[in-house]
VOMI-305746 format. One record per residue (C-alpha): residue number from 0; x, z, y. Coordinates in pm, whole numbers. Last residue first. Layout:
BEGIN
(NUM; (X; Z; Y)) ...
//
This chain:
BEGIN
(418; (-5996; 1351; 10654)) (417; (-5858; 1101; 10845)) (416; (-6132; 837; 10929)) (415; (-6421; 1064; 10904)) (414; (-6473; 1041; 11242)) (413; (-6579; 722; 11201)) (412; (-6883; 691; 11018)) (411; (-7002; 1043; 11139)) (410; (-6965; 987; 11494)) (409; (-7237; 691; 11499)) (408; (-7253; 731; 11893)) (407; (-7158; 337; 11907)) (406; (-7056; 202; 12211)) (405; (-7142; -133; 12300)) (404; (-7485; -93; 12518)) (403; (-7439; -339; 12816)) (402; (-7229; -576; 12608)) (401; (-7541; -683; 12399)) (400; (-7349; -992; 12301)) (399; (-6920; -934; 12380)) (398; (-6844; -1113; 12707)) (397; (-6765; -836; 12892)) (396; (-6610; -614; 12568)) (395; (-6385; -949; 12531)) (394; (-6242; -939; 12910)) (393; (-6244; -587; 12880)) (392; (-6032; -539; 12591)) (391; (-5798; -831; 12732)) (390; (-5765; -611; 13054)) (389; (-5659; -299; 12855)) (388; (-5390; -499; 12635)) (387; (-5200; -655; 12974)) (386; (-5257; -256; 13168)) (385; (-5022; -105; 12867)) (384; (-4761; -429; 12859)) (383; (-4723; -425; 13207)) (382; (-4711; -797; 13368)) (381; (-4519; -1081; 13224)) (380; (-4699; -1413; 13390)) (379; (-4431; -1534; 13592)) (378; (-4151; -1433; 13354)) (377; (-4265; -1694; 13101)) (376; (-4394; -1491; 12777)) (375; (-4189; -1435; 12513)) (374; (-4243; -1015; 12473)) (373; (-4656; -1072; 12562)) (372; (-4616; -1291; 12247)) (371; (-4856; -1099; 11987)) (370; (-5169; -1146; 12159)) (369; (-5391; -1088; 11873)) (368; (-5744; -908; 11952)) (367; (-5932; -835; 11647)) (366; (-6263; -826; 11516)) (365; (-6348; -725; 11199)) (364; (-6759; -680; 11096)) (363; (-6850; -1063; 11109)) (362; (-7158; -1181; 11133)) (361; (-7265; -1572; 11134)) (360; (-7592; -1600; 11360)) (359; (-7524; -1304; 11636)) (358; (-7137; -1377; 11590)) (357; (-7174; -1729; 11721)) (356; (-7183; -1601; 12126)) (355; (-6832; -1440; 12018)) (354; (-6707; -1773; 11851)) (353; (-6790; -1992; 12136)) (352; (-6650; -1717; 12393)) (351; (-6361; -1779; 12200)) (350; (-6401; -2114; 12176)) (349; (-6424; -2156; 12593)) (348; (-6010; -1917; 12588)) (347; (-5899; -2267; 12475)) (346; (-5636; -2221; 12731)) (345; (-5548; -2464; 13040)) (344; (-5207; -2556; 13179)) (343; (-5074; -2702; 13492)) (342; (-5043; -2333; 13652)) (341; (-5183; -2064; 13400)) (340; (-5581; -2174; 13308)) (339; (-5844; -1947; 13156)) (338; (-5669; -1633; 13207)) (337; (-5840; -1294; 13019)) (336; (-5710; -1437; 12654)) (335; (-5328; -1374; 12735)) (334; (-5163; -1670; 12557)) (333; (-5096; -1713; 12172)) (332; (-4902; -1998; 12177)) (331; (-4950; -2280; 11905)) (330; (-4968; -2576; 12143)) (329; (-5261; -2815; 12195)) (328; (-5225; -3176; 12332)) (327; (-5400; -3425; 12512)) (326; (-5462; -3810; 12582)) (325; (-5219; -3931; 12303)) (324; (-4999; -4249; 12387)) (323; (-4650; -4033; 12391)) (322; (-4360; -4186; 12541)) (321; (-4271; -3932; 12782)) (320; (-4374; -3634; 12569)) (319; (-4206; -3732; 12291)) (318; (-3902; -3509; 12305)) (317; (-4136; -3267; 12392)) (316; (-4298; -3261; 12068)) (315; (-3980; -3152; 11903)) (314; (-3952; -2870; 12143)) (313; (-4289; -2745; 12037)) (312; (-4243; -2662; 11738)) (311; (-4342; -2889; 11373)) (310; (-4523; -3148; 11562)) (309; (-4855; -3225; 11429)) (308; (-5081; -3594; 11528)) (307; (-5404; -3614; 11518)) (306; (-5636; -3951; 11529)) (305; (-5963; -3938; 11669)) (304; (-5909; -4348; 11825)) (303; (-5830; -4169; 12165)) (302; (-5515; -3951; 12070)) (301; (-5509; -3557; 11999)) (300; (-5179; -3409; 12000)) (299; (-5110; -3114; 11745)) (298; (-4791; -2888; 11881)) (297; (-4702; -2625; 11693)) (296; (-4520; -2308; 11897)) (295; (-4274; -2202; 11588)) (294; (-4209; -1817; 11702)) (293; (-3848; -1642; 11841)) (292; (-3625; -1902; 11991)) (291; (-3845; -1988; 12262)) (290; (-3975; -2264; 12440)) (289; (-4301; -2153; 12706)) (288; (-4084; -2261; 12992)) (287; (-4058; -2585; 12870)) (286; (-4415; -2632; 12910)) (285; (-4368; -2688; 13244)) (284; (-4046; -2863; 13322)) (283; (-4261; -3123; 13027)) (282; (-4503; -3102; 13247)) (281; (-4349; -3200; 13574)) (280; (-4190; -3479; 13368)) (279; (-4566; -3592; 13251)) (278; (-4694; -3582; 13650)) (277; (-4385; -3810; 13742)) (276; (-4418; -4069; 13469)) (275; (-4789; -4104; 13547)) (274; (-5073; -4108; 13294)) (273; (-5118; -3768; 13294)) (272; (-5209; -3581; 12934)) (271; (-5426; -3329; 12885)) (270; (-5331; -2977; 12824)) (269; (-5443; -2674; 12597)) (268; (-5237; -2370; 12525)) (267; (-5386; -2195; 12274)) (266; (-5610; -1835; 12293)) (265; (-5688; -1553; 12035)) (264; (-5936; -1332; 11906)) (263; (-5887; -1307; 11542)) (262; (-6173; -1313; 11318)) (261; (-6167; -1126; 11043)) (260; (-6376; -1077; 10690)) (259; (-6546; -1457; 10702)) (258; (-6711; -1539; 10391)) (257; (-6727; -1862; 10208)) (256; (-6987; -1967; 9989)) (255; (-6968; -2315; 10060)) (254; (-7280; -2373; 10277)) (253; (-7163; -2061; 10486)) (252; (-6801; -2167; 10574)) (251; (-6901; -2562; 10688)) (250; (-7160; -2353; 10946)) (249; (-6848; -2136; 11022)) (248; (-6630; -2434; 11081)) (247; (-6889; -2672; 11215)) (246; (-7011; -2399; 11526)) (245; (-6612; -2307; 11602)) (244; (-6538; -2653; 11670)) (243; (-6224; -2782; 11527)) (242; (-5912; -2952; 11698)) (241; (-5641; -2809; 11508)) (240; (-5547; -2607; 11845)) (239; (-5870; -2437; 11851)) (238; (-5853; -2313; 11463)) (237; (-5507; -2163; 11530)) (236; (-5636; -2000; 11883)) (235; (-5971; -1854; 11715)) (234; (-5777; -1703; 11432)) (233; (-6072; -1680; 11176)) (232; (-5951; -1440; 10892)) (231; (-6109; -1601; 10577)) (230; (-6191; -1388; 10256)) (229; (-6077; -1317; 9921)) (228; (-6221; -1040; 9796)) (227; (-6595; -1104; 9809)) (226; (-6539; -1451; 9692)) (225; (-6301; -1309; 9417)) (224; (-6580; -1065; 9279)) (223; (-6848; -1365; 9278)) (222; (-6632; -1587; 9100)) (221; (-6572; -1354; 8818)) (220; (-6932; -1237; 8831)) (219; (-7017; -1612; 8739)) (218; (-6773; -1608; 8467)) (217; (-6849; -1361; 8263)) (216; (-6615; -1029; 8289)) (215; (-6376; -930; 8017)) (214; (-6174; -796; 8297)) (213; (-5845; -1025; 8239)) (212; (-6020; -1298; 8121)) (211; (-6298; -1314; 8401)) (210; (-6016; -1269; 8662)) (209; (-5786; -1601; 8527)) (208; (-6107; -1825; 8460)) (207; (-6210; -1738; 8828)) (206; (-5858; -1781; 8883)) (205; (-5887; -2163; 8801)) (204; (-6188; -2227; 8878)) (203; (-6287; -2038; 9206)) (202; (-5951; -1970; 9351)) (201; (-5804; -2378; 9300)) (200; (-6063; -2652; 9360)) (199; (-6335; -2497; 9523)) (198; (-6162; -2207; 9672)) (197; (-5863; -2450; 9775)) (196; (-6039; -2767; 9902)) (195; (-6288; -2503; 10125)) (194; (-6013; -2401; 10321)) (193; (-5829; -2722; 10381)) (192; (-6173; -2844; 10476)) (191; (-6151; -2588; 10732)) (190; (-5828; -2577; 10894)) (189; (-5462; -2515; 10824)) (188; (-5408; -2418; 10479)) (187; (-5017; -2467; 10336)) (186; (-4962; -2376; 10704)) (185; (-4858; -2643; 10904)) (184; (-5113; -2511; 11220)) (183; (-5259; -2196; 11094)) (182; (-5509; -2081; 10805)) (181; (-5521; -1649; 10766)) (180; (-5625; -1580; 10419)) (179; (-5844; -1266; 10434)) (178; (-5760; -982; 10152)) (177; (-6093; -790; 10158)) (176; (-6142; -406; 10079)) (175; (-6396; -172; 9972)) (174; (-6292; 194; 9950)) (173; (-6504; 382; 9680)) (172; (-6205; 546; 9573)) (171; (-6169; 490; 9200)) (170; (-6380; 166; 9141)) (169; (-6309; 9; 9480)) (168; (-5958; 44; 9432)) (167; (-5993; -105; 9059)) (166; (-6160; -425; 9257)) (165; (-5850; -392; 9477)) (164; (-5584; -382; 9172)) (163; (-5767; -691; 9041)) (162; (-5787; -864; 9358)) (161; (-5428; -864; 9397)) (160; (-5321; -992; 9051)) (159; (-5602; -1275; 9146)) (158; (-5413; -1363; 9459)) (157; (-5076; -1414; 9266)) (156; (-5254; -1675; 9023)) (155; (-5375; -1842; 9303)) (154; (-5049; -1841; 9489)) (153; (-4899; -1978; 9154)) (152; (-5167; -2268; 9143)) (151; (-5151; -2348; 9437)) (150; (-4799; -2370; 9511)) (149; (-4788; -2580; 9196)) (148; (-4992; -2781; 9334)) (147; (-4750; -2840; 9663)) (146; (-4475; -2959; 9436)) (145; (-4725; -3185; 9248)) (144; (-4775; -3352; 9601)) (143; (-4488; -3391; 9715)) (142; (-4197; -3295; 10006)) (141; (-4297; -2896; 10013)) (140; (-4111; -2681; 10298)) (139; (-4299; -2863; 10541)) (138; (-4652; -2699; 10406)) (137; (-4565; -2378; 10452)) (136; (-4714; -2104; 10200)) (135; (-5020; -1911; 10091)) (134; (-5219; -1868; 10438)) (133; (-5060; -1612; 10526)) (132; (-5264; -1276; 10493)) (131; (-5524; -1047; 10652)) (130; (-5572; -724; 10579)) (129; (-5927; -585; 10614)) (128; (-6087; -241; 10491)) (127; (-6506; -185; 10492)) (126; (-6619; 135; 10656)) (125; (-6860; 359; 10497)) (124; (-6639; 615; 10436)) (123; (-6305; 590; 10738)) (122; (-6015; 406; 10566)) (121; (-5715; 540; 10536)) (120; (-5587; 612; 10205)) (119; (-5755; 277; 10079)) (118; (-5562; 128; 10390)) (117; (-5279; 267; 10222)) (116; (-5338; 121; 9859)) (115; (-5433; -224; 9994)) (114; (-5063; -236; 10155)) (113; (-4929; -194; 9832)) (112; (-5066; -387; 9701)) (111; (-5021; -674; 9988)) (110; (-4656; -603; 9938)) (109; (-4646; -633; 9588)) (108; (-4793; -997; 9584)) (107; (-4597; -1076; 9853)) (106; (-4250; -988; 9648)) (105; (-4409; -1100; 9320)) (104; (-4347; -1494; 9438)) (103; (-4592; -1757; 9454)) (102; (-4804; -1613; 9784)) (101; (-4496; -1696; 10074)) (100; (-4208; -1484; 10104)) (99; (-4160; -1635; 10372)) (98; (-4421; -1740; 10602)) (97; (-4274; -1600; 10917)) (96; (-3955; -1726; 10776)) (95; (-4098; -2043; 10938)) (94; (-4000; -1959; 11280)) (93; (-3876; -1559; 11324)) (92; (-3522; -1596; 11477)) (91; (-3519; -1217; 11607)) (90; (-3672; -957; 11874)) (89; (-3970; -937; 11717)) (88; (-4138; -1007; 11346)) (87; (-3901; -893; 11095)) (86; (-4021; -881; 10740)) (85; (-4361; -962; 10606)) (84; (-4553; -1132; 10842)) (83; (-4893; -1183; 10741)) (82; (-5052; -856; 10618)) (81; (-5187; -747; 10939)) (80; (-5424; -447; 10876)) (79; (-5742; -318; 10934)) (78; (-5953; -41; 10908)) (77; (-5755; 201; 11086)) (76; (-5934; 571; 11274)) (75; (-5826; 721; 11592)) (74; (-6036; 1046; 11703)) (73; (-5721; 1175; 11803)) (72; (-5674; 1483; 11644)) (71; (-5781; 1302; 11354)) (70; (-5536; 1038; 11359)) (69; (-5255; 1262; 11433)) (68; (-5355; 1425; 11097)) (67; (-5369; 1102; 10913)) (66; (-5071; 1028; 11044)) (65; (-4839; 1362; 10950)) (64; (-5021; 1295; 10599)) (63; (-4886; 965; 10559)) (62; (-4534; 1095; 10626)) (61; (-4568; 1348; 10395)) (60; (-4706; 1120; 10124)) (59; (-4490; 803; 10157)) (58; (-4492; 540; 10471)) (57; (-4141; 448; 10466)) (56; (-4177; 163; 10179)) (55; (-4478; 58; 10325)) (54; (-4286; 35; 10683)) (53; (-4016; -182; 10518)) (52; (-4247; -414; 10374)) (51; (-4390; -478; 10752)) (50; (-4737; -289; 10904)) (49; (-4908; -383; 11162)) (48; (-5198; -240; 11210)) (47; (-5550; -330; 11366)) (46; (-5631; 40; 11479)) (45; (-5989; 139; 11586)) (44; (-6061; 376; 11843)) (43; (-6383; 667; 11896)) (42; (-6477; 795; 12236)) (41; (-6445; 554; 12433)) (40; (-6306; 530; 12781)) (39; (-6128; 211; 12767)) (38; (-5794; 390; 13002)) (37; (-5869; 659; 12767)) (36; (-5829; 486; 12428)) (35; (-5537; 305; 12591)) (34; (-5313; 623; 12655)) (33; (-5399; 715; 12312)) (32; (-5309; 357; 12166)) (31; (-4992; 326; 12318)) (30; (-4699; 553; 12351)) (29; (-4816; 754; 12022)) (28; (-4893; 428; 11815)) (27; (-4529; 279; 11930)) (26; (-4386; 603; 11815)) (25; (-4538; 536; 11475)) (24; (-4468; 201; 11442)) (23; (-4097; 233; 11503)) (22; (-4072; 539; 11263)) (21; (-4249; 336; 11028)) (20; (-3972; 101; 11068)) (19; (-4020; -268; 11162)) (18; (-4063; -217; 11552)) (17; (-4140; -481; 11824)) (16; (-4531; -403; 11970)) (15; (-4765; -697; 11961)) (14; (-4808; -657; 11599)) (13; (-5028; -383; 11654)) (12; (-5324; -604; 11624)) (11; (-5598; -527; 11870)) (10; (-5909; -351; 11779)) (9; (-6321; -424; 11783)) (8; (-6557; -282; 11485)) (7; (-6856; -442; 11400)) (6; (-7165; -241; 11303)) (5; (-7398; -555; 11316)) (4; (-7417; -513; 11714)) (3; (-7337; -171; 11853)) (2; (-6983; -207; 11845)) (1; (-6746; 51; 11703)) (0; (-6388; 98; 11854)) 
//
């Protein structure tokens, strides 16, 4: 949907429904997003999609056509998508192949294309497209440093390939779009200065050199084209449970040049740690029930000299919870947004509304609501999927600046999503 307020658009990610076929995505669109566009009462609804490799291989001309069309009849229109996982996302072992393939190889490259063509297909005029990406690789597959450089410079490489086909995009269709690097716990970019380390040190000189040679462009409009290109997608829950403060990170963002495309509206598990024996066991029961064999849940403990410590998943950290001297910790579970606290445990749902009260000062246009693990949730706190998505909507759209007027009547700009 449109908001009011610097012409952003609100959706949620698709990825919380299991399906890797376009088939799959399509029926899930049908059950879903109608149903929820009515339960919301508005009159125009954004998609955040999902889309794997194997759905842009099933998504040709007919079939693209057949959506556009339900779009329209629907008053539905997509302007962004989720580029990060690649291949199977539900009902599997997911873990680190989540990242895989990461941004050296041709295989992501391709993807995200490819990907850029159909949200050129589908974007409304006037609207700016989205897809947000991994944040280039893992950083415990790499064991030195010159093995992690080369990582940079090959995803860098990679990245510029991309924003040459999207700059050509922009030249043919009009359609502007943004690939936005997604940093998470272990990723190969996991918080800000991580951020700012690789445009200044990696995208900006080295494929700044790479983009201006290709295109015959100088080198200042070089830079400039892959800044507006190659964005940041803000997951509030990854950037809560690295310990950062919404205010520093976008502030940080600004004085470097950096532009957020997407902020994903998320929440972490937060918890501090009891002293007692007794109180730690009953957490660890806890917690436990949050294990599964589906996503990596990182764990980054917090001790009192400032010091952070990462735990690959969140059964390795519990191992140590017993022992541990750190005074809290902050798990990699993307938690229903609307709940501020779920037995022992507390959510970092206060840097969301952080992040939404920031907007006014540091706009962004993409907003998106990612509660992908509705599926892996402890039994307790499973309700129905439908009425789950509506009340996180609400929760946001009642905390949302100016949420008294957030409905857009701008039907032109989106209506003209699909044709």
């Amino acid at each position: 949907m449109q908001l009011t307020e610097n012409n952003a658009h609100l959706t949620y990610c698709t990825n919380i429904h299991p399906g890797e076929s376009w088939p799959e995505v399509f029926d899930n669109l049908k059950q879903y997003i109608p149903a929820l566009k009515s339960r919301l009462k508005t009159e125009y609804f954004g998609i955040g999609l999902r889309l794997s490799h194997q759905a842009t291989t099933q998504l040709k001309a007919l079939e693209m056509s057949e959506f556009k069309a339900w779009l329209a009849k629907h008053n539905l229109y997509v302007f962004t998508l989720n580029g990060f996982p690649y291949g199977g996302f539900h009902n599997q072992v997911v873990k680190d192949q989540v990242y895989a393939p990461d941004w050296t190889t041709p295989e992501r490259t391709n993807y995200t294309k490819h990907l850029a063509y159909i949200l050129a297909e589908l974007l409304p005029e006037g609207v700016n497209g989205s897809i947000s990406t991994l944040p280039l690789s893992y950083k415990p597959w790499f064991d030195s440093s010159s093995d992690i450089n080369e990582v940079f410079k090959h995803s860098t490489i990679n990245l510029v390939k991309v924003v040459i086909e999207l700059i050509k995009l922009h030249q043919k269709t009009g359609k502007f779009i943004h690939v936005d690097l997604e940093p998470e716990p272990n990723g190969l970019i996991e918080n800000s200065a991580e951020v700012i380390d690789f445009f200044e040190n990696w995208l900006l000189p080295v494929g700044g050199k790479q983009l201006a040679d290709t295109l015959s462009l100088d080198l200042n409009t070089a830079e400039k084209l892959l800044r507006q290109h190659i964005q940041i997608c803000y997951d509030t829950c990854h950037f809560s449970v690295v310990y950062e403060k919404p205010s520093q990170v976008f502030e940080q963002f600004k004085q470097a040049g950096i532009l957020v495309g997407k902020i994903q509206i998320s929440a972490a598990i937060k918890n501090q740690l009891p002293q007692e024996q007794s109180k730690r066991d009953y957490l660890a029961e806890y917690l436990q029930k949050f294990v599964d064999s589906t996503y990596l849940h990182q764990v980054v403990a917090a001790h009192a000299d400032g010091i952070l410590q990462s735990y690959i998943d969140l059964p390795e950290a519990l191992q140590e919870l017993r022992e541990t001297t750190a005074q809290e910790w902050r798990t990699h579970f993307h938690i229903p947004i609307f709940n501020k606290t779920y037995g022992v445990l507390q959510s970092t749902q206060d840097d969301i509304l952080t992040v939404l009260d920031l907007l006014k000062d540091y706009p962004c246009q993409h907003l998106e609501i990612e509660t992908y693990t509705f599926q892996v949730l402890p039994e307790n706190l499973k309700t129905d999927l439908l009425t789950s998505i509506q009340r996180e909507y609400e929760w946001v759209l009642q905390h949302y600046q100016d949420h008294s007027n957030l409905y857009s009547n701008q039907h032109q700009t989106v209506s003209s999503a699909s044709s």
